[in-house]
C-alpha positions as CSV (number, residue, x, y, z in Angstrom):
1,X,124.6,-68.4,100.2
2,X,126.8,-67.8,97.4
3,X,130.6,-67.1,97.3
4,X,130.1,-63.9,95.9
5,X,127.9,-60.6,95.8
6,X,126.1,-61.4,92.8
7,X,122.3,-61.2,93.9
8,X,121.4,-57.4,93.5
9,X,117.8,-55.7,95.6
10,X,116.9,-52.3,93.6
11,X,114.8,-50.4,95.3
12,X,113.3,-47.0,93.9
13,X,113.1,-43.6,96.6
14,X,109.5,-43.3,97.7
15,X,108.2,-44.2,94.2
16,X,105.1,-43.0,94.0
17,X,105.7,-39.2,95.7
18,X,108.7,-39.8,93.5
19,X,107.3,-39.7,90.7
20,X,104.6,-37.4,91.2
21,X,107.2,-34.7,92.5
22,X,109.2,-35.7,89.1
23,X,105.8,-34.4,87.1
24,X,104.5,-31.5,89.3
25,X,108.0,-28.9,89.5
26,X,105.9,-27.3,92.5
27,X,106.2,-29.8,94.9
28,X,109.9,-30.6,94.2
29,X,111.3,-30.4,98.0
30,X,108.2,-30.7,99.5
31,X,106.2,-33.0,101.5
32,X,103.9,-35.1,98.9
33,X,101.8,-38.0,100.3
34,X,100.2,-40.3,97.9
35,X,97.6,-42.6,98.9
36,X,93.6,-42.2,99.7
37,X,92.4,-38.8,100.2
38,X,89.2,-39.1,102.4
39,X,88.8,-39.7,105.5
40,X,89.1,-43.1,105.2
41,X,92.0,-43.3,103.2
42,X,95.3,-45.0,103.4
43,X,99.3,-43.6,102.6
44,X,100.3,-45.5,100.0
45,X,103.6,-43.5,99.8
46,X,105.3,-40.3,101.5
47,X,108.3,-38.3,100.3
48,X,111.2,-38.0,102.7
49,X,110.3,-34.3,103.4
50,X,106.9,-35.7,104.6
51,X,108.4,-38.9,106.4
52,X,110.4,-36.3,108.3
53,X,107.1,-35.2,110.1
54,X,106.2,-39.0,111.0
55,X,104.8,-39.7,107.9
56,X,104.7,-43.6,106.5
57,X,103.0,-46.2,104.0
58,X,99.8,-47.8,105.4
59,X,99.0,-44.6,108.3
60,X,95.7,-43.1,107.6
61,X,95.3,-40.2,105.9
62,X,93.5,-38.3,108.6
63,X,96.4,-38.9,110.9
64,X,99.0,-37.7,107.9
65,X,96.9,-34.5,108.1
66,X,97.7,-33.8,111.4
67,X,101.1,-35.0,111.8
68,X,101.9,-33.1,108.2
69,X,99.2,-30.8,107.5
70,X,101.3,-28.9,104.7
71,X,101.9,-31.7,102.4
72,X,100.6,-32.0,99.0
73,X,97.6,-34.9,99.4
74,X,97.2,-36.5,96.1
75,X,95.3,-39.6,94.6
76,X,97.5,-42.2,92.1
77,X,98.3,-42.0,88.4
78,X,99.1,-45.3,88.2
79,X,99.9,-45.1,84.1
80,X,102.9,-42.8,85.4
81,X,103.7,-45.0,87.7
82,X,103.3,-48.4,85.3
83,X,105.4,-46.7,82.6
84,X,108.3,-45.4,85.0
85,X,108.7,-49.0,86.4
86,X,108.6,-50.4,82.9
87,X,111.5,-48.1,82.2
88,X,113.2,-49.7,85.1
89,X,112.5,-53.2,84.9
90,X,113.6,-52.8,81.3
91,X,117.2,-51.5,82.2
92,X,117.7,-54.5,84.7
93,X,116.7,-56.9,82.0
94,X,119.8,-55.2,80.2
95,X,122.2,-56.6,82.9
96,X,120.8,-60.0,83.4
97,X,117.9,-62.5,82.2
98,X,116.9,-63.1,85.8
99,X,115.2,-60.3,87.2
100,X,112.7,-61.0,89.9
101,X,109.8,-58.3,90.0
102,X,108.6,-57.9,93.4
103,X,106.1,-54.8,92.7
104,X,106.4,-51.7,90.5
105,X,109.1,-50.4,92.7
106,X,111.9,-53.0,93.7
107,X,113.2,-56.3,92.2
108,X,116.0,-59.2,93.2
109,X,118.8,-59.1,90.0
110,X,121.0,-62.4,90.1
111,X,124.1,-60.6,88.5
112,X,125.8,-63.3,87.7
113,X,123.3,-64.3,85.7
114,X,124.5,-61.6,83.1
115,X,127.0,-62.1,80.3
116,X,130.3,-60.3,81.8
117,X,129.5,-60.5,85.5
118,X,133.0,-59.5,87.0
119,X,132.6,-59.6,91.2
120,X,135.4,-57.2,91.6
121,X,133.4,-54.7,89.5
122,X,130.2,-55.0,91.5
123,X,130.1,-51.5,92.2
124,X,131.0,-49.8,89.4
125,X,128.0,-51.7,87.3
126,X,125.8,-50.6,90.3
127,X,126.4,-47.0,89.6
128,X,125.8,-47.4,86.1
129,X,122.6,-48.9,86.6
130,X,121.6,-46.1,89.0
131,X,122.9,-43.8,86.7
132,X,121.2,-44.9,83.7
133,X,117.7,-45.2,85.5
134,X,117.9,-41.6,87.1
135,X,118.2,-40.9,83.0
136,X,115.7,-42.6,81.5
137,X,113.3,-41.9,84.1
138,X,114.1,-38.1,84.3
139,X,115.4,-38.1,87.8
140,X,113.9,-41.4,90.1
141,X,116.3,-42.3,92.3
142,X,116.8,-46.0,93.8
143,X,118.7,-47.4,96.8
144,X,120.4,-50.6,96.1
145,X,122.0,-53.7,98.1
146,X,124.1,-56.4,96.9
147,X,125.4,-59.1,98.8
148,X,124.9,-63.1,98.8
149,X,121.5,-63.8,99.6
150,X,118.4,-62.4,98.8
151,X,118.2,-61.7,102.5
152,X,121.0,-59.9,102.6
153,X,120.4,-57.9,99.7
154,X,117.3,-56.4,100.6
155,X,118.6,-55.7,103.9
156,X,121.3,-54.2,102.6
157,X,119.2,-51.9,99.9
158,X,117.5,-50.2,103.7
159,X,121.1,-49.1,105.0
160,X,122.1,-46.2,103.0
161,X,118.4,-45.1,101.9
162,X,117.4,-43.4,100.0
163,X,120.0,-43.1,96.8
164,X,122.4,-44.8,98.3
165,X,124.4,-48.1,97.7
166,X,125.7,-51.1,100.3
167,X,127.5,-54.1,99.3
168,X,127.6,-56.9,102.0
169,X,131.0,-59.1,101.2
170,X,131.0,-62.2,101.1
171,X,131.4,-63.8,104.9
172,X,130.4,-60.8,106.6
173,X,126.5,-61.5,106.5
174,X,126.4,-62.3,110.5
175,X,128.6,-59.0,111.5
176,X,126.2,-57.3,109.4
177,X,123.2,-58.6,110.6
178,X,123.9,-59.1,114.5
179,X,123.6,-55.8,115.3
180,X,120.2,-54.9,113.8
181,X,116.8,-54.8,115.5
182,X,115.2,-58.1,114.6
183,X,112.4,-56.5,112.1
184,X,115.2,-56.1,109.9
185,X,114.4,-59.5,108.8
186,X,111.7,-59.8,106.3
187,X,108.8,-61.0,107.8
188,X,109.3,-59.9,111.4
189,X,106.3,-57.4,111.7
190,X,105.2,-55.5,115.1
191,X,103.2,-58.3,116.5
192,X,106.2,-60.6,116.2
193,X,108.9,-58.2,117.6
194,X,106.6,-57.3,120.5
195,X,106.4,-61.1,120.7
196,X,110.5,-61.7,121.1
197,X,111.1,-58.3,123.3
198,X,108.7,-59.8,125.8
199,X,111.3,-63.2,126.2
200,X,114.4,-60.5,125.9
201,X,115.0,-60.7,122.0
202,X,115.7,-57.3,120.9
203,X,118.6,-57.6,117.9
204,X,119.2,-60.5,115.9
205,X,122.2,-61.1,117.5
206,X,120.0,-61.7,120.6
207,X,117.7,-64.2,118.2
208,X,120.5,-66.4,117.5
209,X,120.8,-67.5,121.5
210,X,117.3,-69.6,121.2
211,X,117.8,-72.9,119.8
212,X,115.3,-74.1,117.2
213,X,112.5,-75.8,118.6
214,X,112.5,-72.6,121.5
215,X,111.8,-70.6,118.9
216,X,109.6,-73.1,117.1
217,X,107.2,-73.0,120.4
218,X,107.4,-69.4,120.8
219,X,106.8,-68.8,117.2
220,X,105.1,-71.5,115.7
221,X,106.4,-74.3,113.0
222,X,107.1,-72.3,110.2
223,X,108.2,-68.9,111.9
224,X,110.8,-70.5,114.4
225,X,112.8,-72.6,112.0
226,X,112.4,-69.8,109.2
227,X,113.9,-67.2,111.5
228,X,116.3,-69.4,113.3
229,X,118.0,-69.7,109.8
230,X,117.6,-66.3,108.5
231,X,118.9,-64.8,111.5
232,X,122.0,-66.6,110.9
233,X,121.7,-65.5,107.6
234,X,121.1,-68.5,105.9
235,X,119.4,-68.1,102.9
236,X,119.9,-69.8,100.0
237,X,116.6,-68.9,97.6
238,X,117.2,-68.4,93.8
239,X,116.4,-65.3,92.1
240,X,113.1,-66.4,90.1
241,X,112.3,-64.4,86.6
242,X,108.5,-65.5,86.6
243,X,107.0,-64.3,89.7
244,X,103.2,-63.9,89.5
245,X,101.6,-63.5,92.8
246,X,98.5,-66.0,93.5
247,X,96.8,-64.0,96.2
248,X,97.6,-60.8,98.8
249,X,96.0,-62.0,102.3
250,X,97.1,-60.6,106.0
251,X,96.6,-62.6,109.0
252,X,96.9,-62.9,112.8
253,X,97.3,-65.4,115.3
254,X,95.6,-63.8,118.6
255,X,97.3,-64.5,122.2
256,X,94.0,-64.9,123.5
257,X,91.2,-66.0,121.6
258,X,88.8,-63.7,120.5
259,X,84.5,-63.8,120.8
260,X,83.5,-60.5,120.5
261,X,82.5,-59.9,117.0
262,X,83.0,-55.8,117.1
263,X,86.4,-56.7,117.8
264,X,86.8,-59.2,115.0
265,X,85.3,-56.7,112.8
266,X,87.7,-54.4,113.6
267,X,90.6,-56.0,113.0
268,X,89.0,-57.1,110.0
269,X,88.8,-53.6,108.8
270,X,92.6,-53.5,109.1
271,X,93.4,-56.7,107.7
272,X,91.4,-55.1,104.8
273,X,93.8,-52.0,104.9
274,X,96.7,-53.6,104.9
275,X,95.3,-55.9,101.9
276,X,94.5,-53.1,99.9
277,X,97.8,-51.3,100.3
278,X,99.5,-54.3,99.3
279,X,97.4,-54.9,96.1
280,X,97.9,-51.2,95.4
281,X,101.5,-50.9,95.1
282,X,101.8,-54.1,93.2
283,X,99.4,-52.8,90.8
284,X,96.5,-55.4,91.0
285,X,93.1,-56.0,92.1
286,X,90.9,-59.0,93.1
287,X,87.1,-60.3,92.7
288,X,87.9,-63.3,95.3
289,X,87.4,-62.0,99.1
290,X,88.5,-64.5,101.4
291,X,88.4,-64.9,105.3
292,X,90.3,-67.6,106.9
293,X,89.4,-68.2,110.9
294,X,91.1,-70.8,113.4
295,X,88.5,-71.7,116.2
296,X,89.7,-72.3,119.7
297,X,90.1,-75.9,119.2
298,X,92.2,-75.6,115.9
299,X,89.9,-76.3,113.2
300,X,90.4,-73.9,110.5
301,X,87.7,-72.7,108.2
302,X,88.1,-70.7,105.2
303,X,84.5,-68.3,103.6
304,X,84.6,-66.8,100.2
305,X,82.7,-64.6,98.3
306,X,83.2,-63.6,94.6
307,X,82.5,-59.8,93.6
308,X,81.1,-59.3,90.2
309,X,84.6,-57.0,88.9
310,X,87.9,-56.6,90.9
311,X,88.5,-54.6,93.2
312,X,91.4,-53.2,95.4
313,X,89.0,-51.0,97.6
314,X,89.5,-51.3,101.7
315,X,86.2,-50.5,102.0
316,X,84.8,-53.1,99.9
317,X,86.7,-55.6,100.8
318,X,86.5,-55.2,104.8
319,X,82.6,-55.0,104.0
320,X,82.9,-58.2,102.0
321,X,85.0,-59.8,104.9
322,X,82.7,-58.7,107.8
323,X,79.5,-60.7,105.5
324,X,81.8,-63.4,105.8
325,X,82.1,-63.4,109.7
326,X,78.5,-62.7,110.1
327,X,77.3,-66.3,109.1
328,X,79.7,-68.2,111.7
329,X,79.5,-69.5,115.1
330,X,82.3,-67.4,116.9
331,X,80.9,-67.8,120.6
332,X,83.9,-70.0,121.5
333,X,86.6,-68.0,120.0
334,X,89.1,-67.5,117.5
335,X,92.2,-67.8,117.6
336,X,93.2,-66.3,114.4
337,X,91.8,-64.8,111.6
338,X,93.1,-63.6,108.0
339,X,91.9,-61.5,104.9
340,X,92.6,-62.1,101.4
341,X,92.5,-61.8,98.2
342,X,92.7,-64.2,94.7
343,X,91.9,-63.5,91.1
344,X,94.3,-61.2,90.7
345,X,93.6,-59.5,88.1
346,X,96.5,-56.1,86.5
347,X,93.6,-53.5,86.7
348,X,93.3,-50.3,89.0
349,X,90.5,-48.1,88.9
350,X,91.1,-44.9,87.6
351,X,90.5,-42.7,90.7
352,X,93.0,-44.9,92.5
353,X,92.6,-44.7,96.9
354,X,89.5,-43.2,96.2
355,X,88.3,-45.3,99.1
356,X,84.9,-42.7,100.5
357,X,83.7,-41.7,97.3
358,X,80.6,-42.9,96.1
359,X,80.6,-44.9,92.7
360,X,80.3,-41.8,90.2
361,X,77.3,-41.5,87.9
362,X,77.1,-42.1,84.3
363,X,77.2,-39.0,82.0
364,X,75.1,-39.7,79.0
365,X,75.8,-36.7,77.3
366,X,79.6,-36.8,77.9
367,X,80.6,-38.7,75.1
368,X,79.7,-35.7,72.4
369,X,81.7,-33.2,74.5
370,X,85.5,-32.3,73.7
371,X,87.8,-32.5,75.4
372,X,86.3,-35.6,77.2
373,X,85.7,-34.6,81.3
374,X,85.6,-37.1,84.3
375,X,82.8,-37.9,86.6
376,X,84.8,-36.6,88.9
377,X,88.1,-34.7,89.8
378,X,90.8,-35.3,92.4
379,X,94.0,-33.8,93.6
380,X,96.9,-34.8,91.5
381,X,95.1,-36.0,88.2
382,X,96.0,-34.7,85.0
383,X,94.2,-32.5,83.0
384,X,93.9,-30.2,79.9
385,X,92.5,-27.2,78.9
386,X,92.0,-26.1,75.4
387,X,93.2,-22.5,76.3
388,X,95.8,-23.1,78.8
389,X,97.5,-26.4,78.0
390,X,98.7,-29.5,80.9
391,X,98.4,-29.2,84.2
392,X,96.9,-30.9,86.7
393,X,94.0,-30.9,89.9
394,X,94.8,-28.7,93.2
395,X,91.7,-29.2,94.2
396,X,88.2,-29.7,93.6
397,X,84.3,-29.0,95.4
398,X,81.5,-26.7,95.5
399,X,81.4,-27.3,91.9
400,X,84.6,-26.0,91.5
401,X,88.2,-27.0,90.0
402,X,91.8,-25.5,90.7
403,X,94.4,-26.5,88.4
404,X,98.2,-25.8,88.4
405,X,99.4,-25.5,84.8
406,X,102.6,-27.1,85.0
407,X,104.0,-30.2,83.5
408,X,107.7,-32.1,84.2
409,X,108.8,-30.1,81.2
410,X,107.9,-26.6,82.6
411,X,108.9,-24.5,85.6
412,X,106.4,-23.9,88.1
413,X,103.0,-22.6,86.9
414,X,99.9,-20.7,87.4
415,X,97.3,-22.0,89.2
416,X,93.3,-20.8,88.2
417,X,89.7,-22.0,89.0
418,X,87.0,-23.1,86.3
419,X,83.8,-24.3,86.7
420,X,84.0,-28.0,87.5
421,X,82.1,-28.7,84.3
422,X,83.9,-26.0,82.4
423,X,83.8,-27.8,78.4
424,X,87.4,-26.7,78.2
425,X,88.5,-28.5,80.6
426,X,89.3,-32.2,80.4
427,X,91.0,-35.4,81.7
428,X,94.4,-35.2,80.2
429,X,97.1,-37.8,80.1
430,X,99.9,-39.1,82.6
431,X,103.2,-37.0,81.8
432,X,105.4,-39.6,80.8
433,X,106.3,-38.7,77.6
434,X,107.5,-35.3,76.7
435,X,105.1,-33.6,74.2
């Protein structure tokens, strides 16, 4: 750890609904969930007034519906989202050379790393930062932490969320930390935490009574001595400008080992999930499916297959993943089993979370028409009409499509119905830049 508060964790408000609230003056102060919008579909992002009801990243969509049934459901416009983090990432690059990406939405900033980095003035250039990307962005919000770890600083962004700031000084990491439920370290997910409640470790003051190699054979090697240091707050990693992920993969170790292969297939239908989530809000896609699997007497055993264009689809990959599974011997067991992803590639289809929806047909008479219409609408897209200007999708079926003329420049609009292949009605463009 450092001697001062110099490593910085910016993290925007619910990014996504964010933005799409920032774009569509209707929904401002309501619930918005972004994410897939079938049946199969996955939250990518809620806004506060959804996560109110329940709502979070990576819940189905059905069970969003039910717990919020009056939220706006919308699909992605990731070039809105792309451009709004640029925006961001740009600013921070303004205070220091070593800015550490770790998705569209959040980054690590090594402040001292900047030209005038003054520790006593921490929070005053925290405010200005926040300031000046509420600006630029046309009202996105971030909560921010600052303290002398990278640890620390993303717990600290979590405190005062969302718009708010927390600055952890310098030798007051453990006070900080001691008190809070131990998956407020990085890493600690739900199997994990059920994992330590079961032996009495609820907070991570609690974590630091077990000494090392206690926790290294409740845990495993790497997970014991990782969190017997970080729940002392120990952490002494850089901040790293080039940060290109390799692969996005999800695994479990199993308590007992597992034979029956609707089981396996299940969880690899999560795994998938979780997979696709991941790649979504990073932006990214993959042609490399891969599915690692530990037998019951260790040995380890890794199957890929290679799709013919990326993809960052739950269902294809958790179909890919289950071929996988089907060609080995599982009648002893296994003991854990992953999904993931390589050859990352920075493309999203355009109907992003479109996860039910079959592959849409070409139009071979499309490319004559003006303005130029989709294969296929869903809520949230942008549009235009040659008689009614910007808006974007309501809804859509029964041949039908309801837009709300409104852009981030207007007040609310009207909303009307056309003909889903009205000719005056077309994709339109992702309301970044004012007109």
């Amino acid at each position: 750890m450092r001697s001062t508060a110099s490593i910085m964790h910016l993290d925007l408000d619910a990014f996504f609904a964010s933005v799409e609230q920032r774009d569509k003056p209707s929904l401002r102060g309501r619930p918005v969930i972004v994410g897939g919008i079938g049946p199969r579909g996955v939250v990518a992002t809620a806004s506060y007034e959804a996560r109110v009801h329940g709502v979070r990243s990576a819940m189905r969509t059905a069970e969003a519906r039910a717990r919020c049934p009056h939220a706006a459901f919308l699909g992605g416009r990731f070039d809105a989202y792309r451009e709004a983090s640029r925006l961001v990432m740009d600013r921070l690059r303004e205070e220091s050379e070593l800015i550490e990406p770790l998705s569209l939405d959040e980054a690590f900033v090594d402040l001292a790393a900047g030209e005038h980095f003054d520790p006593d003035r921490v929070e005053q250039v925290v405010d200005t930062i926040r300031t000046d990307i509420t600006e630029i962005t046309g009202g996105l919000t971030a909560s921010v932490g600052v303290a002398s770890s990278k640890l620390m600083a993303k717990i600290a962004s979590e405190i005062n969320k969302p718009n708010g700031v927390f600055v952890v000084e310098p030798g007051t990491e453990s006070d900080v930390l001691g008190p809070m439920q131990v998956n407020a370290i990085p890493g600690v997910g739900p199997a994990t935490a059920e994992r330590l409640r079961r032996v009495g470790i609820l907070t991570v003051e609690d974590l630091r009574t077990p000494g090392e190699d206690e926790l290294v054979r409740l845990l495993g090697q790497a997970s014991g001595r990782s969190l017997h240091r970080l729940a002392r707050a120990d952490d002494d990693r850089p901040v790293v400008a080039s940060r290109e992920a390799k692969s996005v993969s999800v695994e479990d170790t199993f308590e007992q080992d597992i034979s029956d292969r609707l089981q396996l297939e299940t969880i690899i239908e999560r795994m998938a999930r979780g997979v696709s989530a991941r790649l979504r809000k990073n932006g990214l896609s993959g042609r490399t499916v891969t599915l690692k699997m530990r037998h019951h007497d260790f040995e380890t055993h890794t199957r890929s297959s290679t799709l013919a264009h990326p993809t960052d689809n739950a269902r294809v990959l958790a179909t890919t993943a289950r071929g996988l599974l089907a060609g080995e011997d599982i009648s002893n067991g296994l003991r854990l089993l992953g999904v993931g992803v390589s050859g990352l590639a920075d493309w999203v289809q355009d109907d992003l979370f479109s996860e039910d929806d079959p592959e849409p047909e070409a139009d071979e008479e499309s490319g004559a028409e003006e303005p130029s219409r989709p294969t296929r609408w869903y809520p949230g897209m942008d549009v235009h009409h040659t008689a009614h200007g910007d808006g974007w999708v309501w809804g859509a079926g029964l041949g039908r499509v309801t837009v709300r003329f409104e852009t981030r420049w207007t007040p609310p609009g009207p909303v009307r119905t056309f003909r889903a292949d009205d000719p005056a009605l077309g994709a339109g463009h992702s309301g970044t830049f004012q007109a």
